[in-house]
N, C-alpha and C positions, 0 to 999 in steps of 0.2 A: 264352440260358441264363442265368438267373441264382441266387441261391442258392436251396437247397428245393425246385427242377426238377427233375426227374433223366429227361428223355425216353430212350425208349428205341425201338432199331430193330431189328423180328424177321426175320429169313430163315434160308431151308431151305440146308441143306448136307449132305454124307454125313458120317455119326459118325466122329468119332478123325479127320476132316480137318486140316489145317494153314492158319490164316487169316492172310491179309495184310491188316489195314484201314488205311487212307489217309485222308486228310481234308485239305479247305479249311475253315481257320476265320477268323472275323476278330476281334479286341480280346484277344488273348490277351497278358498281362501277365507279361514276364519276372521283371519282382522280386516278384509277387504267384503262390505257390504254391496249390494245392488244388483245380485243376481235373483231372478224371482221364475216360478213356473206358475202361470196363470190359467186357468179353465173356465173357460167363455169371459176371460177377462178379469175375473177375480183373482188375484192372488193369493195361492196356497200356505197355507201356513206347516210349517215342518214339524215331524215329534221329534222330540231329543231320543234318546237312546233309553234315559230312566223315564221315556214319558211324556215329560213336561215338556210344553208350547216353545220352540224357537219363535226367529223373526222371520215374516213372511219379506223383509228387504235383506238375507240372507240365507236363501234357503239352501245353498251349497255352503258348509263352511266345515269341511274334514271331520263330522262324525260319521260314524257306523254303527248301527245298530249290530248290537251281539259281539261289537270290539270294545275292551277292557279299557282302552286310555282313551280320554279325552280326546285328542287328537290322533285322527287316523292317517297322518302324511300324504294330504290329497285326495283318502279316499272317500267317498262319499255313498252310503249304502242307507235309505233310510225312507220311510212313508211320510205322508203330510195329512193333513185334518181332514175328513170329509167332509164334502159336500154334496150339494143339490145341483144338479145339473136342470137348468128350465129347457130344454129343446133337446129332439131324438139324435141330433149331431153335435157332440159335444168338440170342441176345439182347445189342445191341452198346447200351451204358447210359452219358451223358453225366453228370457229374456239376460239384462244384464249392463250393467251401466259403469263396466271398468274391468270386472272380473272378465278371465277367460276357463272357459270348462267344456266337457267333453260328456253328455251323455251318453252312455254303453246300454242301457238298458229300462225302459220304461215301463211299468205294470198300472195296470188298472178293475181292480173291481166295484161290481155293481150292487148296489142290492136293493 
C-alpha cells in the first residue's frame, strides 16, 4: 500500500449485518498517521491491544494484540470496532495518505 492506492475487497454479507474485520499488516508507523481501512466508506476504528479505541486516522501504527510491548517493530496484528454494514456487498477499502503498509492477512465476521 502506498500513497494514491486505495485496493479494495468486496464480499457478500446479509443487509444491516454487524461486521468484525481484523487484519495482519506489516510497516505500520506509529508516529506517521493517515492510514485508514474503510467499509462502504466508513472509516474503522482500531482496538488497542488493552481494549481501548485507537485513531481511525491511524489504524496501522505497530501494535499487536497478545504482544507484551507497546511497540511491535512494524507488526501490525489487531481488530477494529464493529459495524453495520447497510447492503448485501460490503466493500472493505485500504487507504493512506503518506504511510506505506503491506496487508498479509484480512478477516471478517458477521453476526
Amino acid at each position: 500500500m502506498g500513497k494514491g492506492e486505495q485496493p479494495t475487497f468486496r464480499f457478500a454479507m446479509t443487509s444491516g449485518a454487524t461486521a468484525r474485520v481484523g487484519v495482519v499488516a506489516w510497516e505500520g508507523d506509529a508516529a506517521q498517521s493517515g492510514d485508514q481501512l474503510r467499509l462502504d466508506g466508513v472509516p474503522l476504528t482500531p482496538l488497542r491491544p488493552d481494549g481501548t479505541r485507537g485513531s481511525s486516522l491511524n489504524a496501522l501504527d505497530s501494535t499487536a494484540t497478545g504482544w507484551s510491548a507497546r511497540n511491535s517493530l512494524g507488526v501490525d496484528a489487531r481488530g477494529f470496532v464493529p459495524t453495520t454494514v447497510a447492503g448485501a456487498i460490503g466493500a472493505l477499502t485500504a487507504t493512506t495518505s503518506g504511510d506505506q503498509y503491506l496487508l498479509g492477512v484480512v478477516t471478517l465476521r458477521t453476526g
